[in-house]
VEXBA-898621 format. One record per atom (N, C-alpha, C): residue number from 1; residue in three letters; atom name; x, y, z. Coordinates in steps of 0.2 Angstrom, whole numbers. Layout:
! residues N
<drenmi seq="NUM" type="ala" atom="CA" px="X" py="Y" pz="Z"/>
...
! end
This chain:
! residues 82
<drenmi seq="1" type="unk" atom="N" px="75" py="34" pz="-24"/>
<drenmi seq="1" type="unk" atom="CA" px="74" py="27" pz="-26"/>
<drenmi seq="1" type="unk" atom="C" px="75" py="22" pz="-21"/>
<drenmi seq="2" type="unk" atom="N" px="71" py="17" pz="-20"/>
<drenmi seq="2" type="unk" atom="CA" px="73" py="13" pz="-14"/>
<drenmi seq="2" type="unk" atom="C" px="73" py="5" pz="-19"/>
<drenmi seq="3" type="unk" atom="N" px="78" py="0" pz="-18"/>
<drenmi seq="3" type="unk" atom="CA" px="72" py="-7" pz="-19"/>
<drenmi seq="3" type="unk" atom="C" px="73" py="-10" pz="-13"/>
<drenmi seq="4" type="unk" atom="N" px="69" py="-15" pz="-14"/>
<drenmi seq="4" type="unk" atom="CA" px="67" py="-21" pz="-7"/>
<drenmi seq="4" type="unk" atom="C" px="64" py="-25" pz="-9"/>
<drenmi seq="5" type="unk" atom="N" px="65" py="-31" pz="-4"/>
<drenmi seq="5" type="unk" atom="CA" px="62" py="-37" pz="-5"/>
<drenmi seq="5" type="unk" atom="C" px="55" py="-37" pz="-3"/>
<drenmi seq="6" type="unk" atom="N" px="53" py="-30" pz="3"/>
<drenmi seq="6" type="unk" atom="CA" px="50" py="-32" pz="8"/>
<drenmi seq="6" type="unk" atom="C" px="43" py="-31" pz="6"/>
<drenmi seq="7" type="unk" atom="N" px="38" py="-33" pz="8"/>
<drenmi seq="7" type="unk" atom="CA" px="29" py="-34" pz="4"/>
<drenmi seq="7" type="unk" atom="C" px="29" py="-26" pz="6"/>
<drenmi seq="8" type="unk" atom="N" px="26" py="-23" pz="0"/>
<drenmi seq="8" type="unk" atom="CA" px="23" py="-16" pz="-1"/>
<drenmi seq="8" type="unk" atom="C" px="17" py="-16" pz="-3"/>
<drenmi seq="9" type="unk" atom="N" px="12" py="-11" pz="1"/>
<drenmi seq="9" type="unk" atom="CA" px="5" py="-9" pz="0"/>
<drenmi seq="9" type="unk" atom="C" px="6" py="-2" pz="-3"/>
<drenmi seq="10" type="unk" atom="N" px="6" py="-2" pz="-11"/>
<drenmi seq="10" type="unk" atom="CA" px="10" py="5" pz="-12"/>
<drenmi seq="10" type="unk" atom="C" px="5" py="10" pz="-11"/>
<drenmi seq="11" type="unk" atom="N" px="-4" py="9" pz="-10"/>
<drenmi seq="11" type="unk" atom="CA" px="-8" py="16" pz="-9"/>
<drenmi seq="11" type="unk" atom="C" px="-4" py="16" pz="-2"/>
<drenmi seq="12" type="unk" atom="N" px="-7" py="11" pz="2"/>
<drenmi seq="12" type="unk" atom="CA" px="-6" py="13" pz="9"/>
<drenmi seq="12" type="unk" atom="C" px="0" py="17" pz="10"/>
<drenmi seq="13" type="unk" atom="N" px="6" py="16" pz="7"/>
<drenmi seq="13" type="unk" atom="CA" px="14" py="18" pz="9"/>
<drenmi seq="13" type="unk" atom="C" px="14" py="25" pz="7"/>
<drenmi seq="14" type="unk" atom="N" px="10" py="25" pz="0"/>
<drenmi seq="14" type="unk" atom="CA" px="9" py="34" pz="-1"/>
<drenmi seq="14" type="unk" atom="C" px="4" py="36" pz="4"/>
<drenmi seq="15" type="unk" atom="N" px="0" py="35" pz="8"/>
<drenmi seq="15" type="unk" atom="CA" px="-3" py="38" pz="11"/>
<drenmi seq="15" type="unk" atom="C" px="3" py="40" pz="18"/>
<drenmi seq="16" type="unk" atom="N" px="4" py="36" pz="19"/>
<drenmi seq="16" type="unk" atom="CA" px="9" py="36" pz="25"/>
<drenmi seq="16" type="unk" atom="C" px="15" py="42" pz="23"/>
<drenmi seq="17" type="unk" atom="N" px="15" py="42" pz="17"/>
<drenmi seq="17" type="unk" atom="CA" px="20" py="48" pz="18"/>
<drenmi seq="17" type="unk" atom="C" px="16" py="54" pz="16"/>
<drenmi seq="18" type="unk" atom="N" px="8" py="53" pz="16"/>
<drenmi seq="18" type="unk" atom="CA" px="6" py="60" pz="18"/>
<drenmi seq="18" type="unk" atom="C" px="4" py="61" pz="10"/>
<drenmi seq="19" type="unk" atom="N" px="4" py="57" pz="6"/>
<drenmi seq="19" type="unk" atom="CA" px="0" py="58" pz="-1"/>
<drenmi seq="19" type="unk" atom="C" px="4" py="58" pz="-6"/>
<drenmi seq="20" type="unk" atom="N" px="11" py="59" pz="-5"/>
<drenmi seq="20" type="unk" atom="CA" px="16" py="59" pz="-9"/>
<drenmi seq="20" type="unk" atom="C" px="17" py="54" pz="-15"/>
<drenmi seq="21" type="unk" atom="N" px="16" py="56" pz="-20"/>
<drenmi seq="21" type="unk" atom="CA" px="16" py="51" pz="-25"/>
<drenmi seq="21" type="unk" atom="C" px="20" py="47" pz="-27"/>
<drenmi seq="22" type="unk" atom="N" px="20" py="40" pz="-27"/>
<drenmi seq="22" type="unk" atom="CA" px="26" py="34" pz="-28"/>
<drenmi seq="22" type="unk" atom="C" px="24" py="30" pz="-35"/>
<drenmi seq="23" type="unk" atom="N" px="30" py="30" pz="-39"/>
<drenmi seq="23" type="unk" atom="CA" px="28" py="23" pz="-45"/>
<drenmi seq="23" type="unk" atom="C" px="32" py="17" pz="-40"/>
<drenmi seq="24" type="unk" atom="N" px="31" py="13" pz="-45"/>
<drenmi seq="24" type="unk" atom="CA" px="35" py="7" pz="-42"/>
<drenmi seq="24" type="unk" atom="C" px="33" py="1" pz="-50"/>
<drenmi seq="25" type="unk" atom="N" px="40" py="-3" pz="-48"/>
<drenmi seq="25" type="unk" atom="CA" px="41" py="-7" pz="-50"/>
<drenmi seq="25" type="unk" atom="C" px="43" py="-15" pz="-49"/>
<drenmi seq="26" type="unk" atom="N" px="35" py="-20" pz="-49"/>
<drenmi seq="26" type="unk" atom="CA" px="38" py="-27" pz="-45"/>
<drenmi seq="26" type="unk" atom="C" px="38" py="-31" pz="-50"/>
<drenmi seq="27" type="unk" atom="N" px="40" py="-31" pz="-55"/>
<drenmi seq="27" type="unk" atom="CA" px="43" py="-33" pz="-60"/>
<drenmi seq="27" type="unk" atom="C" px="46" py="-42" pz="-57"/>
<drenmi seq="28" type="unk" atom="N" px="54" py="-41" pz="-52"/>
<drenmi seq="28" type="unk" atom="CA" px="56" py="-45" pz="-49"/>
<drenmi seq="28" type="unk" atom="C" px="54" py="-45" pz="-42"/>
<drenmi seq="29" type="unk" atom="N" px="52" py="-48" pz="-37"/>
<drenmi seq="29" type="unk" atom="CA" px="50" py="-49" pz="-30"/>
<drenmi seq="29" type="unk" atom="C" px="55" py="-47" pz="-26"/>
<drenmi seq="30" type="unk" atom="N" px="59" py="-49" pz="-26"/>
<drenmi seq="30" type="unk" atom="CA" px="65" py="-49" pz="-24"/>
<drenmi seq="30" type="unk" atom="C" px="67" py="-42" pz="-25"/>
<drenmi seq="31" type="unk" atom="N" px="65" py="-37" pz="-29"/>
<drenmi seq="31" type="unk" atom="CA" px="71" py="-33" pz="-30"/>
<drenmi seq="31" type="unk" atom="C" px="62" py="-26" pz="-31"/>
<drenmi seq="32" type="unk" atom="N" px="59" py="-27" pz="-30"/>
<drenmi seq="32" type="unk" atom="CA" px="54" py="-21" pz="-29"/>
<drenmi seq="32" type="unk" atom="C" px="57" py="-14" pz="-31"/>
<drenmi seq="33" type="unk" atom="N" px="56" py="-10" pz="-35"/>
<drenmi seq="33" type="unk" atom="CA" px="60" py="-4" pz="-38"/>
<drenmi seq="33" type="unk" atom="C" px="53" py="2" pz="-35"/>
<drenmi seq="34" type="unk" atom="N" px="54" py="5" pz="-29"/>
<drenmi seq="34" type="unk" atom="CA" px="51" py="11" pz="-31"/>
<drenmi seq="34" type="unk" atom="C" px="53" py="19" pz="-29"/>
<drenmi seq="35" type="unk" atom="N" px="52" py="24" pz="-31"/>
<drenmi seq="35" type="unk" atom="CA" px="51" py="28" pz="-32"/>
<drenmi seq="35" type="unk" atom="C" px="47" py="36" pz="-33"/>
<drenmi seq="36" type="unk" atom="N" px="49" py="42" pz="-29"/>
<drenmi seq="36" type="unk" atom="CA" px="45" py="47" pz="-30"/>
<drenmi seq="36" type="unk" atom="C" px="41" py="48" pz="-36"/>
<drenmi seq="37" type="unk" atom="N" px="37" py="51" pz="-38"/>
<drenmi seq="37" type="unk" atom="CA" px="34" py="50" pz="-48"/>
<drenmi seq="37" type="unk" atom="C" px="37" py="60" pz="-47"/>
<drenmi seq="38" type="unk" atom="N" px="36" py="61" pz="-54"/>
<drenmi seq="38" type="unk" atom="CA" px="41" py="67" pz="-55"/>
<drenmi seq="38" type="unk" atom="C" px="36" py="70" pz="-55"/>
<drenmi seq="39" type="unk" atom="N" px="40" py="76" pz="-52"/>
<drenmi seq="39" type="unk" atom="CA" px="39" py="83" pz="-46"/>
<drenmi seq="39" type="unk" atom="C" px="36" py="81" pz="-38"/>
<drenmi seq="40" type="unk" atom="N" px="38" py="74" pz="-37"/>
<drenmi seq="40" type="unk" atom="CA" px="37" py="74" pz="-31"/>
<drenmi seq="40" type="unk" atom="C" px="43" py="75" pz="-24"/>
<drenmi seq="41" type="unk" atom="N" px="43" py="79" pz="-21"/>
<drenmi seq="41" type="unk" atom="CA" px="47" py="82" pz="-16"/>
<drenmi seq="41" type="unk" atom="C" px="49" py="77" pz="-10"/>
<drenmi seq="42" type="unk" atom="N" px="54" py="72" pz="-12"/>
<drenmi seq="42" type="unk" atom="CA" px="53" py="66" pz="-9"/>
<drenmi seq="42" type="unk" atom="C" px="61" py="62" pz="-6"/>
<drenmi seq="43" type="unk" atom="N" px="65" py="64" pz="-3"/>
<drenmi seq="43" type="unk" atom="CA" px="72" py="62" pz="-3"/>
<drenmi seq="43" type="unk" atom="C" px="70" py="53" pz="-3"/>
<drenmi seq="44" type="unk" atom="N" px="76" py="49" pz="-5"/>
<drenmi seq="44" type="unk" atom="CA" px="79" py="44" pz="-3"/>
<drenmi seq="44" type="unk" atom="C" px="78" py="43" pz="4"/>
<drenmi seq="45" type="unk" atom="N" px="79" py="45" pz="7"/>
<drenmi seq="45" type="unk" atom="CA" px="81" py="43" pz="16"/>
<drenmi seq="45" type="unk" atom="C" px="74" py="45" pz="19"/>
<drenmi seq="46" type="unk" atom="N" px="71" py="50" pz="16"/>
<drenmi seq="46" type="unk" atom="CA" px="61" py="49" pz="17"/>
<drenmi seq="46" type="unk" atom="C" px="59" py="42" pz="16"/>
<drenmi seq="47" type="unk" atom="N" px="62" py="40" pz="9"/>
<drenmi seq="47" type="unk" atom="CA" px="59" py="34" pz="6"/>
<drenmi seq="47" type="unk" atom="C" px="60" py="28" pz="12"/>
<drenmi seq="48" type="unk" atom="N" px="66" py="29" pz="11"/>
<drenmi seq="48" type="unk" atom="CA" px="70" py="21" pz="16"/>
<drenmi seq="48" type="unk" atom="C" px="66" py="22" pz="22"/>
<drenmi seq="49" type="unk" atom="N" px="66" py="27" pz="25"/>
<drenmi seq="49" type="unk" atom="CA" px="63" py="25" pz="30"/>
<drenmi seq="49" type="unk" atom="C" px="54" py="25" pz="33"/>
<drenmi seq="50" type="unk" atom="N" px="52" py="28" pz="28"/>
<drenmi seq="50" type="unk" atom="CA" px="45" py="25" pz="25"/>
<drenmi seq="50" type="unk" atom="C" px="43" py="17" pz="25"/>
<drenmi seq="51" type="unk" atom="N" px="48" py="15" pz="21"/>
<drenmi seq="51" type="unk" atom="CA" px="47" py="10" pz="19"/>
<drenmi seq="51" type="unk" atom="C" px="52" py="3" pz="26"/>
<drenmi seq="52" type="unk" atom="N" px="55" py="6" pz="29"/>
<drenmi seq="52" type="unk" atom="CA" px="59" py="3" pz="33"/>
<drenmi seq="52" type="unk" atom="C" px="50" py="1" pz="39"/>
<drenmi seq="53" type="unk" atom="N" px="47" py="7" pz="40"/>
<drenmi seq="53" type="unk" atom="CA" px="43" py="7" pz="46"/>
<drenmi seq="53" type="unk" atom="C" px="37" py="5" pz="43"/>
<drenmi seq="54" type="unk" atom="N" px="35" py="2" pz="35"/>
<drenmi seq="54" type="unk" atom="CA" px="30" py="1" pz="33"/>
<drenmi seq="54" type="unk" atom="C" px="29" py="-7" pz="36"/>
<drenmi seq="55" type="unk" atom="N" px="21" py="-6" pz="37"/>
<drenmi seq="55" type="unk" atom="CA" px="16" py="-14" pz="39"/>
<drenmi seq="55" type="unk" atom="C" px="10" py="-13" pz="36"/>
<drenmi seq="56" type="unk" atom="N" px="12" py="-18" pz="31"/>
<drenmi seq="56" type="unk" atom="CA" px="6" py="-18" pz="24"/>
<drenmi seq="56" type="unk" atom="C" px="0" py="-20" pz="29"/>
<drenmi seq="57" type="unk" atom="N" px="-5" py="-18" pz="27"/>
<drenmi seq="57" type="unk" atom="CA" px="-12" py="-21" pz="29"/>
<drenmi seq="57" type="unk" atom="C" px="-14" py="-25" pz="24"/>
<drenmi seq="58" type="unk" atom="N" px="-16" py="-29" pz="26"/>
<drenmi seq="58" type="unk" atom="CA" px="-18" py="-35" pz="19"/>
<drenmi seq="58" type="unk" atom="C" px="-27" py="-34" pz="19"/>
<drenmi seq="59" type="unk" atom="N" px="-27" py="-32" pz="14"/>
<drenmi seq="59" type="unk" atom="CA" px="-33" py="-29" pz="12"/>
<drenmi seq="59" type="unk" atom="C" px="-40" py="-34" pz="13"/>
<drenmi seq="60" type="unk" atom="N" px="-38" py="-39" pz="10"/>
<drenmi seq="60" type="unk" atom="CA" px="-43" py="-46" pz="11"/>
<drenmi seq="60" type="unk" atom="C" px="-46" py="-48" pz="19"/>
<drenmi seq="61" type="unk" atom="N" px="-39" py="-49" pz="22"/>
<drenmi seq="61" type="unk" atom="CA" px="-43" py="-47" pz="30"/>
<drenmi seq="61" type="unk" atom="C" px="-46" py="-43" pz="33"/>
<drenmi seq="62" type="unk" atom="N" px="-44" py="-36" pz="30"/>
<drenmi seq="62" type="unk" atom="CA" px="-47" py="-29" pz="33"/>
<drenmi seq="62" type="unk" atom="C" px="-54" py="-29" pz="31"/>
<drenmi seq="63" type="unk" atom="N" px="-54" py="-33" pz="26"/>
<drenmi seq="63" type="unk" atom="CA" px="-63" py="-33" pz="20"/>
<drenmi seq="63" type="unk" atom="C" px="-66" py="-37" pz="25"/>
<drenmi seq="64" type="unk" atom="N" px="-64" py="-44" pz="26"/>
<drenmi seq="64" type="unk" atom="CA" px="-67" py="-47" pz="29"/>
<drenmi seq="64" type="unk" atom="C" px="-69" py="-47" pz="37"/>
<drenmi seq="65" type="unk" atom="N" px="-63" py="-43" pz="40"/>
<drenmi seq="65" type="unk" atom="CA" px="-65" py="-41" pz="48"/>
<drenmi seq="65" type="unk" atom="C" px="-72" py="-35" pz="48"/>
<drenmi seq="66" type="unk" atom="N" px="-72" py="-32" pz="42"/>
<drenmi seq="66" type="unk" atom="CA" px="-78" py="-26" pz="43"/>
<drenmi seq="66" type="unk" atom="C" px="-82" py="-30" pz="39"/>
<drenmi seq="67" type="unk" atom="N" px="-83" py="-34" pz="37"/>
<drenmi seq="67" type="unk" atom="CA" px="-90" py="-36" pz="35"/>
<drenmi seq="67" type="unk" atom="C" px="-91" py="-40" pz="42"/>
<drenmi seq="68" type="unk" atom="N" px="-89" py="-44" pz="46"/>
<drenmi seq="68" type="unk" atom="CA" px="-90" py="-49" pz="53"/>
<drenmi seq="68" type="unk" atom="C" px="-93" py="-43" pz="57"/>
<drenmi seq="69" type="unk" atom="N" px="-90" py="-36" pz="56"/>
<drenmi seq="69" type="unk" atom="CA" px="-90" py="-33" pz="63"/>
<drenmi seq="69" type="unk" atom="C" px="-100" py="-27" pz="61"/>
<drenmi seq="70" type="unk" atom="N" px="-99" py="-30" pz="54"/>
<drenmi seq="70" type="unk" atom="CA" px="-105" py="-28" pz="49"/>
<drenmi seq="70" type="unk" atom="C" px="-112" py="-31" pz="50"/>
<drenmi seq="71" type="unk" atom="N" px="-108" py="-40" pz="49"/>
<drenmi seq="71" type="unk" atom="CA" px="-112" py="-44" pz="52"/>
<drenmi seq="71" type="unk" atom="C" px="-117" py="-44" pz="44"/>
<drenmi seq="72" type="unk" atom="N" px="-115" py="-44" pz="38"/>
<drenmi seq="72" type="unk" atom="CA" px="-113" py="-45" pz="34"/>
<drenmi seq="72" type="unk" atom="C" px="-108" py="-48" pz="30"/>
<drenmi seq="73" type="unk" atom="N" px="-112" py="-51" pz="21"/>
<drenmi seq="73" type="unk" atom="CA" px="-108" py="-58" pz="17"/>
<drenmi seq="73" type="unk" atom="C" px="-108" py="-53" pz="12"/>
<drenmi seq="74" type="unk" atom="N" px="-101" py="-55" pz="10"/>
<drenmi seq="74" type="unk" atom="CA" px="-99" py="-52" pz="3"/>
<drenmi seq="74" type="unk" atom="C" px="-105" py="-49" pz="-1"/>
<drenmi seq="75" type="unk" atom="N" px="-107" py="-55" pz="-2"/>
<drenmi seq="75" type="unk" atom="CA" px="-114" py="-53" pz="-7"/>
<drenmi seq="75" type="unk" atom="C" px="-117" py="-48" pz="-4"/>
<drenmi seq="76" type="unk" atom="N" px="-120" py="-47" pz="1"/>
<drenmi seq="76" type="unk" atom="CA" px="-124" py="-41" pz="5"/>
<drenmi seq="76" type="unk" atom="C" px="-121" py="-34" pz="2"/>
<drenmi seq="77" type="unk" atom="N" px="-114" py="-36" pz="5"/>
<drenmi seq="77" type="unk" atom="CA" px="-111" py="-30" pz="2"/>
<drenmi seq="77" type="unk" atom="C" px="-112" py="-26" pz="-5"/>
<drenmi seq="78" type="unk" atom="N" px="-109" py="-33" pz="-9"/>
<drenmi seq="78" type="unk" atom="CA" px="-111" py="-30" pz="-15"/>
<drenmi seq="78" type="unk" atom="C" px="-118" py="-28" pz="-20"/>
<drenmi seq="79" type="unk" atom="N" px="-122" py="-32" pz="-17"/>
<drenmi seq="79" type="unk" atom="CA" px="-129" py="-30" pz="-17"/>
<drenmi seq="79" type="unk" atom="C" px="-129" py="-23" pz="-13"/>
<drenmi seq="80" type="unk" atom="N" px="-129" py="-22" pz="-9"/>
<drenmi seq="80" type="unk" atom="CA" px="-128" py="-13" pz="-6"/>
<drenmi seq="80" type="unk" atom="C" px="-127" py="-9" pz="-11"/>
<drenmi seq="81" type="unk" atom="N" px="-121" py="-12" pz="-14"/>
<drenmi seq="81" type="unk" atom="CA" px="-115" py="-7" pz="-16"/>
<drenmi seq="81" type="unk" atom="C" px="-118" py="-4" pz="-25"/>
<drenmi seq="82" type="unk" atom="N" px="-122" py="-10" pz="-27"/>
<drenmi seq="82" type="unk" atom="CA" px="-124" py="-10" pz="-33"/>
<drenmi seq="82" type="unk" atom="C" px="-129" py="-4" pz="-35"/>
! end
């Protein structure tokens, strides 16, 4: 179990440690509660240090640099998608 203050992308973070399944708890900001989920094969000190090296991608900017780089509008997309 780790907490933190610090901003978590919790798909990304499970990805980063390779798939491993994480709950969490942001209940408080400040105090972020998370966690291997049960039968996950996962120390503490994997955690913390996962979580020490994590750099959330903010997702809104990643949407909006691939729609630029698309050269495509929201709407486009989602007309596409529909």
């Amino acid at each position: 179990m780790a907490i933190t203050s610090k901003e978590i992308n919790l798909g990304q973070l499970t990805a980063e440690l390779g798939g491993k399944g994480l709950i969490a708890n942001y209940n408080d900001p400040k105090k972020k509660v998370i966690l291997a989920a049960d039968g996950v094969d996962l120390t503490d000190a994997e955690l913390d240090e996962a979580i020490k090296n994590h750099v959330p991608i903010d997702k809104s900017v990643a949407k909006t640099a691939l729609l630029n780089k698309l050269g495509i509008t929201a709407e486009e997309a989602t007309l596409l998608l529909s």
